[in-house]
RODO-2510 file (C-alpha; in nm, 4 decimals, decimal comma):
residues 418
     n   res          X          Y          Z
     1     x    -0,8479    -1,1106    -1,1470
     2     x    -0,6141    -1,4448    -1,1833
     3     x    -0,6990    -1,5510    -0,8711
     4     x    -0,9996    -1,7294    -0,7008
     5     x    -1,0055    -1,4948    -0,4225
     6     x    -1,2404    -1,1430    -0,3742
     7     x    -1,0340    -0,8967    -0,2402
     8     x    -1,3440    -0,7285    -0,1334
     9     x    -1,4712    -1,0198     0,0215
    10     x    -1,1409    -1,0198     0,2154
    11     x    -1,2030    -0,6854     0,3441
    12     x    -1,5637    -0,7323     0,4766
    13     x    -1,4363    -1,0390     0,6493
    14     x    -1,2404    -0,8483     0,8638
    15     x    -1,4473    -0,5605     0,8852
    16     x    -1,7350    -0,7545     1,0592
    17     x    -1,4864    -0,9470     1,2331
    18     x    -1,3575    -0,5991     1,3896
    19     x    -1,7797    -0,4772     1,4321
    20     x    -1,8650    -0,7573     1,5998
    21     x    -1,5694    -0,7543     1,8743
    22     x    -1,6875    -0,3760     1,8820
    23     x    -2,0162    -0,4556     1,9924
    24     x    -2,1653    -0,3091     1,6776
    25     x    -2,4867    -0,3339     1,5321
    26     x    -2,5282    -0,3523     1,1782
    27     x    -2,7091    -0,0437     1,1254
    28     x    -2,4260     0,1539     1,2746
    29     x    -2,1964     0,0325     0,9588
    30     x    -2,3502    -0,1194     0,7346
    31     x    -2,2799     0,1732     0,4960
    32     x    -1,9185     0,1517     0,5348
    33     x    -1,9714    -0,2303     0,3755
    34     x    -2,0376     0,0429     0,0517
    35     x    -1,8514     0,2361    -0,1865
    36     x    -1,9577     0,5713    -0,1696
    37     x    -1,9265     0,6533    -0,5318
    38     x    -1,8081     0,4610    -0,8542
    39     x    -1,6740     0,5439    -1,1702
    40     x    -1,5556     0,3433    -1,4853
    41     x    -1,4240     0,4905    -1,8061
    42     x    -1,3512     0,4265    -2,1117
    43     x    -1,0194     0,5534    -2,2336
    44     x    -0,9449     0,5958    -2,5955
    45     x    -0,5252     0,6145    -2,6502
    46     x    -0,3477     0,6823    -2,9961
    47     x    -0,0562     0,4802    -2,9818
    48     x     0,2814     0,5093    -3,1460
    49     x     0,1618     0,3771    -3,4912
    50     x    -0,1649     0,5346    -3,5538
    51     x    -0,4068     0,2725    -3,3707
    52     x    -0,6647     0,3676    -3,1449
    53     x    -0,6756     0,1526    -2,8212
    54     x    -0,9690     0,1455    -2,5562
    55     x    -0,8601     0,0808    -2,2101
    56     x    -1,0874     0,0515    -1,9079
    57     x    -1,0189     0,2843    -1,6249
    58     x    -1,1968     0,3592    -1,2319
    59     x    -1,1532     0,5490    -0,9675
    60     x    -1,3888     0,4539    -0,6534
    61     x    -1,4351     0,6323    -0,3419
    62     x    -1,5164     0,4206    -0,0272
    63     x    -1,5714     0,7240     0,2026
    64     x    -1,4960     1,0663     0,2480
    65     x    -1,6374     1,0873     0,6520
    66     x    -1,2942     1,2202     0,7817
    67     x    -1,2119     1,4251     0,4715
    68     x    -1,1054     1,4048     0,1155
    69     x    -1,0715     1,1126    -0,0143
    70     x    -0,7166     0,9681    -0,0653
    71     x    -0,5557     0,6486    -0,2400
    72     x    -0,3332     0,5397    -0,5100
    73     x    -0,3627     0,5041    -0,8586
    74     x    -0,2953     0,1228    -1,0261
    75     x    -0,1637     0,0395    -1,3973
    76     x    -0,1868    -0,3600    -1,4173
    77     x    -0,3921    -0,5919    -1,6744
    78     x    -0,5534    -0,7837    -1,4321
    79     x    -0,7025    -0,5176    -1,2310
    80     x    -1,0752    -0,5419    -1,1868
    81     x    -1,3306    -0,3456    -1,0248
    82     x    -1,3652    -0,5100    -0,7068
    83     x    -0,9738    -0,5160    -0,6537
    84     x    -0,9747    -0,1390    -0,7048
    85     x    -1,2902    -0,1379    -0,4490
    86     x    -1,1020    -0,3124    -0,1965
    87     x    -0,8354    -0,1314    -0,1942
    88     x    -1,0312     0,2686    -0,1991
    89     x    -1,1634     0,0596     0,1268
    90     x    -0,8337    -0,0410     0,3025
    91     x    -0,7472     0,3143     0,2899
    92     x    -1,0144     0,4461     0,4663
    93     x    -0,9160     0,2018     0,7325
    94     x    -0,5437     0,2825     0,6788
    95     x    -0,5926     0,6292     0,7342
    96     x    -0,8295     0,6017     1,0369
    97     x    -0,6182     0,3929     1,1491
    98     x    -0,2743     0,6408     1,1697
    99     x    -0,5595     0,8871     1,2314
   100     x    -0,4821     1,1173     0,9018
   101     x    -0,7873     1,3641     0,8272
   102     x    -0,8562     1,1532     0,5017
   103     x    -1,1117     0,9217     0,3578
   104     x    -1,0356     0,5950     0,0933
   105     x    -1,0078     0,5659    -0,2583
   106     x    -0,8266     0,3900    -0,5493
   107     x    -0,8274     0,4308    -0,9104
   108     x    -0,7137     0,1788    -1,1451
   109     x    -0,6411     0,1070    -1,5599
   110     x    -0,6270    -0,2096    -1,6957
   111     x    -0,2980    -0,2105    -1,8839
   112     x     0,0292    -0,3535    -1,8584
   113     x     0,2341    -0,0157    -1,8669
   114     x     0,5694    -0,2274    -1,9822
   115     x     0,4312    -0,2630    -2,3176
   116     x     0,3329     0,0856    -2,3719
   117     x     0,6009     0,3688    -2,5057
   118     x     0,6677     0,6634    -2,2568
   119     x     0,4527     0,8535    -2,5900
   120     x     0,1342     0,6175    -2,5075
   121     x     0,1507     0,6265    -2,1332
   122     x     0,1406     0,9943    -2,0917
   123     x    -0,1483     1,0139    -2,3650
   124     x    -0,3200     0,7160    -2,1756
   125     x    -0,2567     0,9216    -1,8055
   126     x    -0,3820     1,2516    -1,9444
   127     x    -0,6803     1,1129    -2,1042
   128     x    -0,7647     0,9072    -1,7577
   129     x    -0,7148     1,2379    -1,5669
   130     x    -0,9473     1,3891    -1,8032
   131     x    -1,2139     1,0975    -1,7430
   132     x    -1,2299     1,1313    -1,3589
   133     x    -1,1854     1,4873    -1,3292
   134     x    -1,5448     1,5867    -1,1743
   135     x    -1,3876     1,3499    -0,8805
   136     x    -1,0490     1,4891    -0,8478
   137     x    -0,9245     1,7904    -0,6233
   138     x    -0,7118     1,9231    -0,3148
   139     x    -1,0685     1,9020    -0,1246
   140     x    -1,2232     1,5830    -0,3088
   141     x    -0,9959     1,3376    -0,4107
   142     x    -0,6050     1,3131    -0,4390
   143     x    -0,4563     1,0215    -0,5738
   144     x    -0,1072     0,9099    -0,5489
   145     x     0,1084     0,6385    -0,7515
   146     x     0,0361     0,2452    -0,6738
   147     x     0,1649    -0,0756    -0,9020
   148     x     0,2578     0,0511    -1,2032
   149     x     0,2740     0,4018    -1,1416
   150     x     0,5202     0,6307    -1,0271
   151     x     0,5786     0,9718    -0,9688
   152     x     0,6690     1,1100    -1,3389
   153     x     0,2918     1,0187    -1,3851
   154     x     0,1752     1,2125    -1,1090
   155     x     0,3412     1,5217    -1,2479
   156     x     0,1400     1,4206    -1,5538
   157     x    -0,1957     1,3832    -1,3322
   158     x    -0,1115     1,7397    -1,1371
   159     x    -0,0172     1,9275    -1,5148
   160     x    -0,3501     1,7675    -1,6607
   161     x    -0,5431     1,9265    -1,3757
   162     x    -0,3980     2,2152    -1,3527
   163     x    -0,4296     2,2637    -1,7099
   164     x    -0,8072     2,2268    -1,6888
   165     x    -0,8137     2,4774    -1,3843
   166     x    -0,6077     2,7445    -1,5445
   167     x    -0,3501     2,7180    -1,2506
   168     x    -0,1115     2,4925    -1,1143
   169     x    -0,2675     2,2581    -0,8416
   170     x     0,0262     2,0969    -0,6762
   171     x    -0,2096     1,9393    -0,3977
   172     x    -0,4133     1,7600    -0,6601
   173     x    -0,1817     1,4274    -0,6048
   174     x     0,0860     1,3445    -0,4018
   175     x     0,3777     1,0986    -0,4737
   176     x     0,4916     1,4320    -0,7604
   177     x     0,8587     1,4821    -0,8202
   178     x     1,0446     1,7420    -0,6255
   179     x     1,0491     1,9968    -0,8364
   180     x     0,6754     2,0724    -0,8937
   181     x     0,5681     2,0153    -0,4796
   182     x     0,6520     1,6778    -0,4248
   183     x     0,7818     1,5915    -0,0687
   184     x     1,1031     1,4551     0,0361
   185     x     1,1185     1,1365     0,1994
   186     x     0,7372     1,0564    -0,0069
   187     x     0,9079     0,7730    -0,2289
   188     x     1,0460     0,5143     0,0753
   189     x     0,7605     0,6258     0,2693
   190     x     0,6165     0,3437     0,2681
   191     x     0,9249     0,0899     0,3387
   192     x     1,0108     0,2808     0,5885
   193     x     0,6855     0,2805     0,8067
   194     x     0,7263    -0,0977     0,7401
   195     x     1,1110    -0,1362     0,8474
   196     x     0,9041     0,0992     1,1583
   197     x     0,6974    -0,1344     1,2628
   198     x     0,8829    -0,4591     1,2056
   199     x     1,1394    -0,3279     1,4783
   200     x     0,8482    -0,2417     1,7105
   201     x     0,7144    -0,5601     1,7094
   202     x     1,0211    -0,7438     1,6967
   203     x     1,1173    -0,5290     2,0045
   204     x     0,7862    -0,6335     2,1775
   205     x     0,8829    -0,9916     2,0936
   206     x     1,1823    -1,0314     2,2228
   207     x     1,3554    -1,0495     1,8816
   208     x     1,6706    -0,9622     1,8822
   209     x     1,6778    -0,7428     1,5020
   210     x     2,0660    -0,7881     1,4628
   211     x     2,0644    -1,1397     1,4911
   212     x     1,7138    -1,2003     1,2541
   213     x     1,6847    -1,3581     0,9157
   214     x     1,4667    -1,1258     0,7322
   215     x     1,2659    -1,2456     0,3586
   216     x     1,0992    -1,0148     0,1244
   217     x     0,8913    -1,0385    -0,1233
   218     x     0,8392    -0,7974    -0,3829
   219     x     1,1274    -0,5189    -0,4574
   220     x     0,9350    -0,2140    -0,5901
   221     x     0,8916     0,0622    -0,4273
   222     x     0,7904    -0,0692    -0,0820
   223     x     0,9680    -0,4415    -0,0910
   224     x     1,2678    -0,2285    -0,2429
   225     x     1,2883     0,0241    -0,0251
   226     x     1,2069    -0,1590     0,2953
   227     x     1,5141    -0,4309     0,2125
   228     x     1,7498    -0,0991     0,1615
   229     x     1,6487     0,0557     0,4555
   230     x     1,6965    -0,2692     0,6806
   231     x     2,0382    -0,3537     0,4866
   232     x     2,1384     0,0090     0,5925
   233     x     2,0650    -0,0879     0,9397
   234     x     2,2852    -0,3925     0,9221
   235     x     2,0085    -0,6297     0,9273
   236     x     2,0552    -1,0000     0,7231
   237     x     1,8145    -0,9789     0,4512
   238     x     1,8427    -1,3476     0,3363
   239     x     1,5764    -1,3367     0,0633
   240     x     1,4171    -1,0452    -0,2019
   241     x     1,1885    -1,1036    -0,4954
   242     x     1,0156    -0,9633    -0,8040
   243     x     0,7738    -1,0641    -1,0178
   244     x     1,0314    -1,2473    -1,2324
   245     x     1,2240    -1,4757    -0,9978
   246     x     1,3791    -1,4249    -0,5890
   247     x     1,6703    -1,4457    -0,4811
   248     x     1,8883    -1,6636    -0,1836
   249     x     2,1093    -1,6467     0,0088
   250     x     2,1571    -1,7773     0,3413
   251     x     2,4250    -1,5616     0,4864
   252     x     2,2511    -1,2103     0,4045
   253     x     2,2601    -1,0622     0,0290
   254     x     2,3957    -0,7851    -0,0260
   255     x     2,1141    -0,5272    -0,0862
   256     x     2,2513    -0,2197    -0,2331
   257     x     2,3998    -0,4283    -0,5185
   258     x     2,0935    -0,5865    -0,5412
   259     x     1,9468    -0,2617    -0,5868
   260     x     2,1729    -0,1214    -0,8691
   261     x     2,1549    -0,3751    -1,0652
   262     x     1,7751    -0,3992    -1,0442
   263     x     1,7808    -0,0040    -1,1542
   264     x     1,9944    -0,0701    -1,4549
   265     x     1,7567    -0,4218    -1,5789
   266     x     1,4733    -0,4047    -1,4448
   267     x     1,4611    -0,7449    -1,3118
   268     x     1,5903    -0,9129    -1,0672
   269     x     1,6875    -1,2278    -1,2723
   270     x     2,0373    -1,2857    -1,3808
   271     x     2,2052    -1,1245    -1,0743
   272     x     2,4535    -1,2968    -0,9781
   273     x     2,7077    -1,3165    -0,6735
   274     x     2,9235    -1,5715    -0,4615
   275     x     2,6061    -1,7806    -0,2449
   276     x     2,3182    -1,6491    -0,3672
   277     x     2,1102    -1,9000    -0,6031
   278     x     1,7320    -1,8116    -0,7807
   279     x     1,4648    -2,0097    -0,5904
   280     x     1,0823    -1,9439    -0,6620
   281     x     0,8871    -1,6842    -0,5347
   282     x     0,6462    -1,9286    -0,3423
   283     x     0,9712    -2,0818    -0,1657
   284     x     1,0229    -1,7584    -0,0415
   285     x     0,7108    -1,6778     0,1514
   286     x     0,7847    -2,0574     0,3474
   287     x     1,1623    -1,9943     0,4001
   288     x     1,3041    -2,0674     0,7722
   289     x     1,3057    -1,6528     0,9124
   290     x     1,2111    -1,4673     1,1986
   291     x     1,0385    -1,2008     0,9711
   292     x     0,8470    -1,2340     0,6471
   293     x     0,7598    -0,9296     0,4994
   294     x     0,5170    -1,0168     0,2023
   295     x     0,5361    -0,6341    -0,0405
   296     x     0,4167    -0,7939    -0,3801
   297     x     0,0294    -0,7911    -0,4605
   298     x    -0,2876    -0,9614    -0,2951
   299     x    -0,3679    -1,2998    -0,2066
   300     x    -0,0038    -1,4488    -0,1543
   301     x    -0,0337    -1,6186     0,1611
   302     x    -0,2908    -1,8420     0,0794
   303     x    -0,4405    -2,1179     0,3277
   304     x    -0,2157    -2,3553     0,0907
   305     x     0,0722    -2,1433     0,1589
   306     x     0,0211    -2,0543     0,5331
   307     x    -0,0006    -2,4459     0,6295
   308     x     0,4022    -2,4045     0,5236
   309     x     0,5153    -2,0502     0,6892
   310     x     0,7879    -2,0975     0,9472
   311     x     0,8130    -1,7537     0,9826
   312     x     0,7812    -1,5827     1,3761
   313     x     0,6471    -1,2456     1,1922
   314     x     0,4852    -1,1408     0,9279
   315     x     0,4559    -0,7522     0,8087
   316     x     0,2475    -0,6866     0,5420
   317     x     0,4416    -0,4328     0,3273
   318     x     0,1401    -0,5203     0,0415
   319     x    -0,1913    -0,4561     0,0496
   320     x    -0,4240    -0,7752     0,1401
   321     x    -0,1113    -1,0074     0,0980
   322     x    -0,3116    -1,2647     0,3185
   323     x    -0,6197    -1,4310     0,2799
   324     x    -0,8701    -1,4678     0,5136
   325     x    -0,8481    -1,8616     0,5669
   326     x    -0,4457    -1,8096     0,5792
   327     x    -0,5262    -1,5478     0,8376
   328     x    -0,7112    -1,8439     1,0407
   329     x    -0,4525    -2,0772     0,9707
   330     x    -0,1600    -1,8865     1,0625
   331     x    -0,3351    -1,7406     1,4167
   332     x    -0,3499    -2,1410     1,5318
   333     x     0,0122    -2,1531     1,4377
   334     x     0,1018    -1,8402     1,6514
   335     x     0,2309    -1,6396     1,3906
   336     x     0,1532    -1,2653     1,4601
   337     x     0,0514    -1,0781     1,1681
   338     x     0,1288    -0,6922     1,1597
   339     x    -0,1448    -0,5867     0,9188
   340     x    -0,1549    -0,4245     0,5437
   341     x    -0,3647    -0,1226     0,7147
   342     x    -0,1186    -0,0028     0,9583
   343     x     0,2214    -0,1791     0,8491
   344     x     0,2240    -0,0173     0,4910
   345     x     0,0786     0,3316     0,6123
   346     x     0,3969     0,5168     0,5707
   347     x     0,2920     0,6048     0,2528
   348     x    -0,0070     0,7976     0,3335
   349     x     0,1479     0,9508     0,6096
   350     x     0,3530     1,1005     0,3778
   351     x     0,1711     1,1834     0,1123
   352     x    -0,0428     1,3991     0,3763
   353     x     0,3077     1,5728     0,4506
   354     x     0,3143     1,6717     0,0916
   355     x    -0,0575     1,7519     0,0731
   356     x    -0,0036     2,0299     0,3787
   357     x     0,3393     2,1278     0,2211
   358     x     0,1553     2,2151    -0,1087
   359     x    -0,1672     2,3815     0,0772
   360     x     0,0511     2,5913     0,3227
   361     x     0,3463     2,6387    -0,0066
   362     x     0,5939     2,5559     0,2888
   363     x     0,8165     2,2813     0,2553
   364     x     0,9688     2,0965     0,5474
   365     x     1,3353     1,8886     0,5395
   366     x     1,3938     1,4972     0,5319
   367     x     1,4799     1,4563     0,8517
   368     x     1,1399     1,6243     1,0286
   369     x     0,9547     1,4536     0,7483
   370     x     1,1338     1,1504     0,8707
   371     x     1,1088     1,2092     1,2579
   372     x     0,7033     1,2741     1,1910
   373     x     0,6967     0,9428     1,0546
   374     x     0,8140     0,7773     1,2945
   375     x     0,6209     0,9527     1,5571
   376     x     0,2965     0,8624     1,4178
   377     x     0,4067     0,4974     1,2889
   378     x     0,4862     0,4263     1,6856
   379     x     0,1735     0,5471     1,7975
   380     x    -0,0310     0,3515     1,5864
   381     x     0,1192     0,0525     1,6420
   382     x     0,0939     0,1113     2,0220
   383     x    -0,3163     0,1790     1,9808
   384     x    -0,3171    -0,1267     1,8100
   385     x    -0,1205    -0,3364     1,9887
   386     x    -0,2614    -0,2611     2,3349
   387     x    -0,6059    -0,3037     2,1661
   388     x    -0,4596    -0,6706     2,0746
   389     x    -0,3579    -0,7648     2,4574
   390     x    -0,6522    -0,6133     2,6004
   391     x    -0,9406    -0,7872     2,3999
   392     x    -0,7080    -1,0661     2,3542
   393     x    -0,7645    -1,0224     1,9085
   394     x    -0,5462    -1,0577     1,6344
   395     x    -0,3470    -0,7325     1,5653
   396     x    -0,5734    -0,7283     1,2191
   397     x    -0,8686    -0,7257     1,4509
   398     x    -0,7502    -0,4912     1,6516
   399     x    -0,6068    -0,2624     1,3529
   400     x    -0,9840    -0,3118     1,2330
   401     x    -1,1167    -0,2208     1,5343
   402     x    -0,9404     0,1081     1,5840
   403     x    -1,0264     0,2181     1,2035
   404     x    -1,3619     0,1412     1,2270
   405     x    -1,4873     0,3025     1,5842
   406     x    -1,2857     0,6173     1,4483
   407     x    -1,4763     0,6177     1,1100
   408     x    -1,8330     0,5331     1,2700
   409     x    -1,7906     0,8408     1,5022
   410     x    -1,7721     1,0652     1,2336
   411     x    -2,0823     0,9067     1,1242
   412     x    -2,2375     0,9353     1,4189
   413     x    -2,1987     1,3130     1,4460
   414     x    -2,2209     1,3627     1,0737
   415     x    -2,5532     1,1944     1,0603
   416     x    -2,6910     1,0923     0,7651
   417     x    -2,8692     1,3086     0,5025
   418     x    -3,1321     1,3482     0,4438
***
């Protein structure tokens, strides 16, 4: 990775963290500090003008205690094996956590899909598929799309599959297009269970939505959709970002011409509108707002960074946005922290929609998609939050908590075999 900080590291910080205010011993889960199983590829791609390239490629599965594994898939050049590990581990938590029937994983090439034609990257996702394939299936392992992917290479994932099985296999990934078993509602999932939870807790706060500044950084498919969704609500989103530049603007940009014009150039940079100015992305995470909702990559908020956060709240839309010394930082400056595993589980919520849509072959609409959602976004947040009051924890602690009794009890009356 480009930064100094494990990922992994991260996790098991606040997995002890959460087994220690649990009163448990280390015998009781000191697997679960383990990946269950790990694999790494080598993936030979023809590109456009006759070379061969080799591209490195995993998929790792933290645990499958509560059911098939589950977790996205990752195109970026400076993925590395313990990044992909820590993040097949946050979704274990993330789905104990909204208490989905699923265990973690993540797969992950190291590639910058921008550079590749739409020839190489279907060659490159077909010959991945074909390099995990012992690990995939409805009942084993169903990944879904991450950074860099998206749902045209699911459909390439689910044909490769299926073509291998003689049959199509619709519940092989989720995240699909709509036409071959994807699920409606599966692509703002995950901005959506954050826009969720950032009006519980503002609610719980006292914090008046209407009236709140709101930053955001990152505008992909959860920053993006989670700045829509509250600009559709008629909330002030003052700041967005991408990896190229953010934007400003103190009296609330306007978000669905934002959006457009990201569509159409792929970048934010170069917009352009009465008030709003380009600031950097780093100015963004310290801006004066009542929420901060950090939806880039990991390691953000750094301790560096956190000494200069004026925000009240901060949801992480991203996965392991905060470091572990920010986290300490920002809990003496009273900034609550909704955390990556429950904020940003919209996602897999949904994608277990689709999974039961495509096992059952019945599909449901938008709106009870939608209304699920939100059903089991709210109770989450309320087992977490009460955990937080009552043993007086961070609500990462407490998130951590609630994952990990609810994973260890499946342990417990699994056993262990032999």
């Amino acid at each position: 990775m480009t930064n100094q900080y494990d990922p992994y590291e991260q996790m098991l910080s606040a997995l002890d963290m959460a087994a220690e205010n649990l009163g448990l011993a280390m015998n009781e889960y000191t697997t679960l500090r383990h990946t269950e199983r790990e694999l790494s590829v080598s993936i030979p791609t023809e590109m456009d003008d006759g070379r061969t390239e080799v591209f490195t490629g995993y998929r790792i599965q933290h645990s499958s205690l509560r059911g098939p594994c589950k977790g996205g898939i990752r195109f970026h050049p400076n993925v590395d094996i313990n990044e992909v590990r820590a993040l097949a581990a946050w979704m274990t938590w993330k789905c104990a956590v909204v208490n989905i029937p699923y265990g973690g994983a993540k797969g992950a090439i190291q590639v910058d899909p921008a550079k590749l034609s739409s020839q190489e990257l279907g060659r490159l996702t077909r010959r991945y598929t074909a390099a995990i394939l012992p690990l995939l299936g409805p009942e084993k392992d169903i990944p879904a799309p991450d950074i860099g992917t998206d749902a045209r290479v699911m459909g390439w994932i689910m044909d490769t599959y299926s073509t291998f099985m003689g049959y199509s296999v619709p519940g092989v990934v989720t995240g699909k297009p709509i036409e071959i078993g994807g699920s409606l509602g599966r692509k703002e999932a995950t901005g959506r269970g954050v826009v969720i939870v950032t009006d519980e807790i503002a609610h719980r706060m006292g914090i008046p939505m209407q009236k709140a500044k709101i930053a955001v950084q990152g505008f992909g498919n959860v920053g993006g959709a989670a700045a829509k969704i509250f600009y559709d609500k008629g909330y002030t989103v003052i700041a967005v970002s991408d990896v190229n530049t953010a934007l400003y603007c103190e009296n609330g940009l306007n978000i669905e011409e934002i959006t457009g014009y990201s569509k159409q150039n792929h970048t934010l940079k170069g917009y352009a509108a009465k008030g709003v100015s380009e600031i950097e992305n780093e100015q963004l995470l310290t801006l004066d707002v009542d929420i901060l909702v950090p939806a880039a990559i990991e390691n953000q908020i750094t301790g560096k960074v956190a000494e200069n956060i004026r925000a009240k709240v901060i949801v992480e839309g991203a996965n392991g946005p905060t470091t572990a010394q920010a986290d300490d930082i920002l809990s003496k400056k009273k900034i609550i922290i909704v955390p990556d595993i429950l904020a940003n589980a919209g996602g897999v919520v949904v994608s277990y929609f689709e999974w039961v849509q495509n096992l059952q072959a019945i599909f449901w609409d938008v709106h009870e998609i939608n209304s699920l959602l939100k059903k089991i976004m709210l109770r989450s947040f309320e087992d977490v939050y009460s955990l937080t009051r009552e043993k007086k924890v961070s609500m990462r602690v407490a998130a951590y908590m609630v994952a990990l009794d609810r994973v260890v009890k499946a342990k417990q009356i699994r056993g262990m075999f032999p």
